[in-house]
C-alpha positions in Angstrom: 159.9 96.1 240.2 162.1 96.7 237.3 159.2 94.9 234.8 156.8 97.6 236.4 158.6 100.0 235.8 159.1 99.1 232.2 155.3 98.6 231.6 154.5 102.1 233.4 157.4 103.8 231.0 155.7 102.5 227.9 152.2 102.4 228.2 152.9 106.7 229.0 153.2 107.0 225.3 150.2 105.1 223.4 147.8 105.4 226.8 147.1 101.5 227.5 145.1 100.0 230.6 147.8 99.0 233.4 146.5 96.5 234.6 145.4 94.3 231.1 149.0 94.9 229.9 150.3 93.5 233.2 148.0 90.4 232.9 149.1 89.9 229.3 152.8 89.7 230.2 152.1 87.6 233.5 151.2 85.1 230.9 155.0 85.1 229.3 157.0 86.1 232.2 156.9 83.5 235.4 158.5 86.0 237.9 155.8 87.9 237.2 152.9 85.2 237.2 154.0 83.9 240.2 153.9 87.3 241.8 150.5 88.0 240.6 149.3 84.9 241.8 150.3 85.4 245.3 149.2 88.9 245.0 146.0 87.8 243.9 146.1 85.1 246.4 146.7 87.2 249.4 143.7 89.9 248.4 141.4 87.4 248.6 142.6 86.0 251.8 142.2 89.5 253.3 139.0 90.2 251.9 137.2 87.2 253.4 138.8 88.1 256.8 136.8 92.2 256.5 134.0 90.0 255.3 133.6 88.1 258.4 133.9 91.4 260.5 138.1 91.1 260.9 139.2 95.1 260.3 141.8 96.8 258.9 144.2 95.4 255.0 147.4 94.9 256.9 150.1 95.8 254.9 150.0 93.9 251.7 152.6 94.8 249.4 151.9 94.4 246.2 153.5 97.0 244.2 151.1 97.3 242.2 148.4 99.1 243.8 147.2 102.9 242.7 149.4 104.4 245.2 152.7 102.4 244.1 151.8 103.5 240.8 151.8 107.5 241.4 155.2 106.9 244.1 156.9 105.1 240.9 155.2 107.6 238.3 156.2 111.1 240.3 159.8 109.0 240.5 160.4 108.9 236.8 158.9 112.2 236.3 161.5 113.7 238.7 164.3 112.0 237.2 163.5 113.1 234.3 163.0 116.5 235.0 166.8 116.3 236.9 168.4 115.1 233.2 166.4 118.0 232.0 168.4 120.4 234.1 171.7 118.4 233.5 171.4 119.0 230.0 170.1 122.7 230.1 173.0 123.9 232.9 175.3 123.0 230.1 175.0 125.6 227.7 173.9 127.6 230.4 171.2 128.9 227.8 167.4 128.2 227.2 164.4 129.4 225.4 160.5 128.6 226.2 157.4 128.2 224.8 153.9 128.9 226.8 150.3 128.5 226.5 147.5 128.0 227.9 144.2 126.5 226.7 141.0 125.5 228.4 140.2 121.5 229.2 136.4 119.9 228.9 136.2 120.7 232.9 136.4 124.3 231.9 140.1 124.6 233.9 143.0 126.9 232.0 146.2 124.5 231.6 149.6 125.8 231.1 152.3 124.1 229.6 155.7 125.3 229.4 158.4 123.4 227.0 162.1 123.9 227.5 164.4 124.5 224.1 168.2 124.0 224.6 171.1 122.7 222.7 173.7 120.2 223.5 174.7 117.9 220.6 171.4 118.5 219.0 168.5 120.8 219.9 165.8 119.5 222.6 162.5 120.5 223.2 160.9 119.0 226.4 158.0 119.2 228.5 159.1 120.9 231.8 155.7 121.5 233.4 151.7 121.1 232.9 149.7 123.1 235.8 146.6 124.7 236.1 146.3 128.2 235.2 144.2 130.4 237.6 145.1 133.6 236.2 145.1 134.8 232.7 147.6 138.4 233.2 150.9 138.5 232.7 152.3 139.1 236.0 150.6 136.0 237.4 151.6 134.1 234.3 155.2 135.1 235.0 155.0 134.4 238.8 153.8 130.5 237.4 156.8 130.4 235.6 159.4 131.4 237.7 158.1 129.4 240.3 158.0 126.5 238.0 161.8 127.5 236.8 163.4 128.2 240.4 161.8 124.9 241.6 164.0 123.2 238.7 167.2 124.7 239.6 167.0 127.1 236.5 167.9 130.7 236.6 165.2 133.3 235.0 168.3 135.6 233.4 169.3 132.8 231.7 166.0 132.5 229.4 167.5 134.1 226.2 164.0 134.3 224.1 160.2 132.6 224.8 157.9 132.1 221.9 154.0 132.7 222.5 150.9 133.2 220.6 150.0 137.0 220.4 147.1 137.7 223.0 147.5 140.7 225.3 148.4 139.0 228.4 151.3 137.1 226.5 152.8 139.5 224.2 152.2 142.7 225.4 154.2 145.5 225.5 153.8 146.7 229.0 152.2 143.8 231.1 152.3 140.8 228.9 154.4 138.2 229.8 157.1 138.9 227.7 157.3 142.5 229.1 158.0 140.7 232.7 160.7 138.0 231.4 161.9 141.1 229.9 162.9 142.6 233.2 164.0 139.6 234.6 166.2 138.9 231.5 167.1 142.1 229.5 168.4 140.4 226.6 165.5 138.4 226.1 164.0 138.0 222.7 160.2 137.3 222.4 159.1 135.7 218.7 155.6 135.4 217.7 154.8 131.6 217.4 154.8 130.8 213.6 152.1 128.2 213.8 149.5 130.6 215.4 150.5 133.7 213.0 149.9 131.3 209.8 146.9 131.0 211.5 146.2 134.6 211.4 147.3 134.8 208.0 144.9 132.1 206.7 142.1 133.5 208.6 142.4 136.7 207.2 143.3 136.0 203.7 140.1 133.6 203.3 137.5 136.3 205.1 138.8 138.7 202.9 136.2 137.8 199.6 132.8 136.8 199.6 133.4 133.5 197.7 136.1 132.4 200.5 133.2 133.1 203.0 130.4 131.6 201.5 132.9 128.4 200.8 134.1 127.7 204.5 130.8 128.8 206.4 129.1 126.0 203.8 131.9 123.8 205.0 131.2 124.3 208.7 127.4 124.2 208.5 127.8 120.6 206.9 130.3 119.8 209.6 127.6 121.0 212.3 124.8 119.4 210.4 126.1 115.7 209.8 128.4 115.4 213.2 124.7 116.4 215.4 122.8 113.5 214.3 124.2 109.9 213.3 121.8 108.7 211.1 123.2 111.6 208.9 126.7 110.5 209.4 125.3 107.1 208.6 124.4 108.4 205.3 127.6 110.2 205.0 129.7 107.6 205.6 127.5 105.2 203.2 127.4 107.7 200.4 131.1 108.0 200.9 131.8 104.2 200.4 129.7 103.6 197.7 131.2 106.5 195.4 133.5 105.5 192.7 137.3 104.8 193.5 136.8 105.7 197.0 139.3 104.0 199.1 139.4 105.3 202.3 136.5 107.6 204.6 136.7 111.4 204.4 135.4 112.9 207.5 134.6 116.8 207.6 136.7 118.6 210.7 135.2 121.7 212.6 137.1 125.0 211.3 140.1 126.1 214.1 139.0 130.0 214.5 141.5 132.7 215.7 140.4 135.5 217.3 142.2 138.7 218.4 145.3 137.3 218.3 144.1 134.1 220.8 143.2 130.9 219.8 139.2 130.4 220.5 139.2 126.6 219.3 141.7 123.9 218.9 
């Protein structure tokens, strides 16, 4: 159990198969060989005895099924979110940061990261969950649900930071305006990152040449990255230039809109 664990904690950060990692160590660890092996074993037994008409699994325990997995997963994510808390309910004082952005199925997710200070400041991931409403008031319903189911108090959110689209910094029915209520010391800033943003966008759209230059660079973008006999050619042009030592690839232009990111 404890080498499952250990695989399942590190594979969470560079996204390896389960399974093939699990195989490769079987081959250097003999408590965990032999456990595959009668695993293995077993499953085989079992699936000769449906063949032949016998019904039902039994209750093979192998720990290393799909449903272990998420039991053992959900286990580690809870603990974690309970040292979270620990630390926070120490200075007594947090801060947040929220937004939401579409996935490729078209779904709105939310993620909400925790700031606090103990010995040094922290900035963790307290919670990733679907969005199914874009105002403010259901926005802040998501998040003090998500707070009050991890033990934290609302009043004690000194400040959030968000991007600045209506429905997250507005004045009367953003977000910040309910947080506000709930906290009335609360300070809202303007994330940095997305107000550069703003800044660039506007200072490059303000002359003709800036215009002309980046539309050219997104209409090669569009023109290469559709067909892959033109990247071919890209990529070949690119390698045969003179002291060319690594591939340059042309990236899509991030667009800001009204104060809401359109593209990431």
């Amino acid at each position: 159990m404890e080498r499952i664990i250990d695989i399942l904690m590190f594979i969470g950060k560079p996204g390896l198969s389960y399974r093939e990692l699990l195989l490769l160590l079987s081959k250097y660890d003999e408590i965990l060989r032999v456990h595959l092996d009668k695993v293995i074993c077993e499953s085989k037994k079992r699936h000769s005895s449906l063949c032949e008409g016998q019904k039902g699994r039994g209750s093979l325990i192998t720990l290393i099924s799909k449903t272990t997995l998420n039991y053992i997963l959900e286990a580690i994510h809870q603990l974690q979110l309970d040292l979270i808390v620990q630390e926070v309910n120490k200075p007594g004082i947090y801060s947040i940061q929220i937004d939401t952005t579409q996935d490729i199925t078209t779904t709105d997710q939310c993620s909400v990261i925790i700031r606090y200070k103990t010995d040094q400041i922290h900035a963790r991931l307290l919670a990733f969950v679907a969005s199914n409403s874009g105002k403010g008031s259901r926005l802040f319903e998501m998040l003090h649900t998500i707070l009050k189911t991890n033990n934290l108090k609302i009043f004690h959110c000194v400040s959030d930071s968000t991007d600045g689209a209506a429905n997250m910094a507005g004045q009367y029915n953003g977000l910040n305006a309910w947080i506000k209520q709930a906290s009335p010391n609360h300070i809202h800033v303007w994330c940095y990152a997305h107000v550069l943003n703003l800044v660039i966008t506007e200072a490059t759209s303000s002359n003709s040449a800036s215009i002309s230059l980046f539309g050219l660079l997104n209409s090669c973008v569009t023109f290469f990255s559709n067909s892959y006999l033109r990247m071919n050619t890209w990529k070949g042009n690119l390698n045969e230039s003179k002291g060319s030592h690594k591939l340059k690839r042309l990236q899509a232009i991030g667009t800001t809109v009204g104060g809401q990111k359109t593209e990431h």
